[in-house]
C-alpha atoms as a printed R data frame, in Angstrom:
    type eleno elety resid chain resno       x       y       z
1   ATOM     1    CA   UNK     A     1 -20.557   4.599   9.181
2   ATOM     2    CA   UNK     A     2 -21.440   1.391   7.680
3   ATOM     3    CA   UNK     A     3 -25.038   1.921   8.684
4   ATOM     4    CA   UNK     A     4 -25.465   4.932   7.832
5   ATOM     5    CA   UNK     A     5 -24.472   4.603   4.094
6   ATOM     6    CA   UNK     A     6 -26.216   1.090   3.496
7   ATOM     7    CA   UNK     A     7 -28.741   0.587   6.565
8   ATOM     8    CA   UNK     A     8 -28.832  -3.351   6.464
9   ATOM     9    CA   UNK     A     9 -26.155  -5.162   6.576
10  ATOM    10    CA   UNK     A    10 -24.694  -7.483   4.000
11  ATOM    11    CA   UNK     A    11 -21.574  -9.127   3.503
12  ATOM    12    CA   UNK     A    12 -20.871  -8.462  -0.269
13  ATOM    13    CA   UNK     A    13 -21.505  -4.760   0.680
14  ATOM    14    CA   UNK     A    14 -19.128  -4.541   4.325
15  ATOM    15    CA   UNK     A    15 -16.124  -6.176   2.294
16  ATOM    16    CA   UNK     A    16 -16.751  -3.460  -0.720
17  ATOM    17    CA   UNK     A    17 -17.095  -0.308   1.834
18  ATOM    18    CA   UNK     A    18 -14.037  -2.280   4.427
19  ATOM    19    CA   UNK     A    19 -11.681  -2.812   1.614
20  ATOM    20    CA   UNK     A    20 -12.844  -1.144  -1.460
21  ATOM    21    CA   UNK     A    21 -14.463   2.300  -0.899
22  ATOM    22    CA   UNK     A    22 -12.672   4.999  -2.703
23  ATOM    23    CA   UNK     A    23 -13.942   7.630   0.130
24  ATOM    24    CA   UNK     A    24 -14.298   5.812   3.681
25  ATOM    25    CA   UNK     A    25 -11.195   6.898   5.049
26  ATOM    26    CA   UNK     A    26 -10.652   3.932   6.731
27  ATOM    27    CA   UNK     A    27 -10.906   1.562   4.072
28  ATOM    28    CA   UNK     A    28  -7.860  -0.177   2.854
29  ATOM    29    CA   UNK     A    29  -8.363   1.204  -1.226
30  ATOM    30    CA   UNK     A    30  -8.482   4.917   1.292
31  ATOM    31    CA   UNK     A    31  -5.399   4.388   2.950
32  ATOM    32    CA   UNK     A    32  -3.240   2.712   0.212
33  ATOM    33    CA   UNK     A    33  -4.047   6.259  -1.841
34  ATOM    34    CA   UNK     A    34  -3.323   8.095   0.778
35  ATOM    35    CA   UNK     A    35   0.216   6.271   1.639
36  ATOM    36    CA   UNK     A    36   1.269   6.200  -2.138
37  ATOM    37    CA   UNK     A    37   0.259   9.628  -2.656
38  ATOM    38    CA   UNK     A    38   2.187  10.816   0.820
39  ATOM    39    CA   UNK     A    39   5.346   8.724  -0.735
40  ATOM    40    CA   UNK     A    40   5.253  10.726  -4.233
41  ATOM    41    CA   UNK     A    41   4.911  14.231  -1.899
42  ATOM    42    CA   UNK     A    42   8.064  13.024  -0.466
43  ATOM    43    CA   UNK     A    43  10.109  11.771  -2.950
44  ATOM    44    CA   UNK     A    44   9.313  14.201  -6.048
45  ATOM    45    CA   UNK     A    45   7.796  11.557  -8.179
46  ATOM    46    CA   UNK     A    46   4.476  12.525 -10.113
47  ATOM    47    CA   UNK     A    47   1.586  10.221  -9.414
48  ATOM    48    CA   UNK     A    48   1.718   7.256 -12.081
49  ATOM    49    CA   UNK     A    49   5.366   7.049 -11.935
50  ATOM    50    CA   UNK     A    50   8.077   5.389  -9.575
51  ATOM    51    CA   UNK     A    51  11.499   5.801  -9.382
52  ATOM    52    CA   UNK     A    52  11.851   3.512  -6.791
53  ATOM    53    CA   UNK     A    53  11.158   0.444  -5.602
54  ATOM    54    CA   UNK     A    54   8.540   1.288  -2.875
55  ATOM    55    CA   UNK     A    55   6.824   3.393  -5.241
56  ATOM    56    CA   UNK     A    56   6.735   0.707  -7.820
57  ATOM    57    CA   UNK     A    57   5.006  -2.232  -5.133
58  ATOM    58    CA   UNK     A    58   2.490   0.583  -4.029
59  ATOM    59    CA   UNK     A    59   2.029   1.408  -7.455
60  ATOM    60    CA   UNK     A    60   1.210  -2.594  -7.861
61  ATOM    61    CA   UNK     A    61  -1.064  -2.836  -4.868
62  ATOM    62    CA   UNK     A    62  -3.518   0.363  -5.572
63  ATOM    63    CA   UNK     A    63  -3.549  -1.260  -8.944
64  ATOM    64    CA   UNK     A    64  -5.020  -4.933  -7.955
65  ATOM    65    CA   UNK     A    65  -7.312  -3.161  -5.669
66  ATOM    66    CA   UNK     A    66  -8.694  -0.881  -8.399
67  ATOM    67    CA   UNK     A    67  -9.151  -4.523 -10.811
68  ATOM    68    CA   UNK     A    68 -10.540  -5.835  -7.852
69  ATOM    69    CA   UNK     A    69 -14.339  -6.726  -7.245
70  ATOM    70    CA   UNK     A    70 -16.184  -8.182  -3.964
71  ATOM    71    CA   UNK     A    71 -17.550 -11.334  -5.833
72  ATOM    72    CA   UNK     A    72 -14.296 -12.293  -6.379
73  ATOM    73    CA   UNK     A    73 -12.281 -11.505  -3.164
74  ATOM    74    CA   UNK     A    74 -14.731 -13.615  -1.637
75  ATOM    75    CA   UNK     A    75 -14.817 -16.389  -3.733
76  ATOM    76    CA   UNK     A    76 -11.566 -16.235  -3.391
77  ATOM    77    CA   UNK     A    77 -11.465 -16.306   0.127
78  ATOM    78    CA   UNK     A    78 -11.763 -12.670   2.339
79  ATOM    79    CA   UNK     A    79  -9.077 -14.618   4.914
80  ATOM    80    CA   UNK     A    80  -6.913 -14.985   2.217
81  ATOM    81    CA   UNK     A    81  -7.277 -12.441   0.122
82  ATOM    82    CA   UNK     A    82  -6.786 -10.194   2.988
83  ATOM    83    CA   UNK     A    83  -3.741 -12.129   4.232
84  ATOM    84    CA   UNK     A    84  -2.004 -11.750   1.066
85  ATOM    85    CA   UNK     A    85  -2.662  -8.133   0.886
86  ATOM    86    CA   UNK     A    86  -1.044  -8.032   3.722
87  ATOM    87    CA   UNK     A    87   2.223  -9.550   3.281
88  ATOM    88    CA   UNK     A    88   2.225  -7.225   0.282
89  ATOM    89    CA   UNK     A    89   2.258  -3.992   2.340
90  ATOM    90    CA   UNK     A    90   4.657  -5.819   4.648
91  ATOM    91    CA   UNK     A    91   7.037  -5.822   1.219
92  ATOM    92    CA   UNK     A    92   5.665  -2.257   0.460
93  ATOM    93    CA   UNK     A    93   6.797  -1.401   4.417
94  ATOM    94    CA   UNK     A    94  10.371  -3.140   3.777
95  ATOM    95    CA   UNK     A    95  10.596  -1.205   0.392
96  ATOM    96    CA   UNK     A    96   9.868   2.515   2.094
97  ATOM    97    CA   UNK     A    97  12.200   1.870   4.834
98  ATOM    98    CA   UNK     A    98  15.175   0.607   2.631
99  ATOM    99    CA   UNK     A    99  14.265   3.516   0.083
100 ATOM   100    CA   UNK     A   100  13.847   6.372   3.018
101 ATOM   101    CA   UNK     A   101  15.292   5.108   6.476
102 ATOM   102    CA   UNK     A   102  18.268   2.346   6.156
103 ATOM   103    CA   UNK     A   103  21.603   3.973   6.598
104 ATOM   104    CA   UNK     A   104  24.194   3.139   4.329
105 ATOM   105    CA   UNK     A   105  27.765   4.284   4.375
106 ATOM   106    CA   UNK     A   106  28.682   7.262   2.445
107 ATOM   107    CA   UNK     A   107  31.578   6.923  -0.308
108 ATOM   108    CA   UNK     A   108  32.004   3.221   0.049
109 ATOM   109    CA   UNK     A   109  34.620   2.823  -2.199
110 ATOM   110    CA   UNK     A   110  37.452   2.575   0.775
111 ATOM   111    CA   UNK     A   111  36.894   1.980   3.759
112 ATOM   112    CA   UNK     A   112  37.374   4.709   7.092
113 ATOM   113    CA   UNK     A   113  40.810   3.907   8.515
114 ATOM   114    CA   UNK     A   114  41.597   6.537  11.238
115 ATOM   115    CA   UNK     A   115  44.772   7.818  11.815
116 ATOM   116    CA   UNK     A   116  46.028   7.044   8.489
């Protein structure tokens, strides 16, 4: 697909269409739209809102990637940079399974005793 859009190929241009395309679908600027707007369609929340915590990190992360320009991801470092995006989506992972998935007991103020 790369190709096809840009024909030669140049590194400043595969980390902007890899990570910061707004239409490749498999770029990571793509699929972090995608996944916060899939998490607002779940929870209720309109789109530049959170009312929770895994809202609020994705929130975070579609907003560094929006600030964000090639020259400096890789001055920084495309390794890093991409490494630290990625512990970030680990958090945003932890955050949407605490938020959706982890069970918690209902009514905690006493505890079940059977037979009582």
């Amino acid at each position: 697909m790369y190709r096809k859009r840009h024909g030669h190929i140049a590194p400043e241009q595969i980390v902007e269409f890899l990570v910061l395309d707004h239409e490749f679908p498999r770029s990571i600027h793509h699929c972090l739209t995608a996944a916060n707007d899939s998490l607002h369609s779940i929870s209720g929340t309109p789109v530049g809102m959170y009312r929770n915590p895994a809202e609020q990190l994705l929130g975070q992360l579609r907003a560094e990637l929006a600030y964000a320009d090639t020259e400096h991801i890789i001055k920084r470092g495309l390794h890093e940079f991409l490494d630290g995006f990625q512990t970030k989506l680990n958090l945003a992972d932890q955050c949407i399974y605490d938020t959706f998935f982890a069970l918690r007991p209902i009514g905690a103020s006493a505890p079940y005793r059977p037979n009582q």
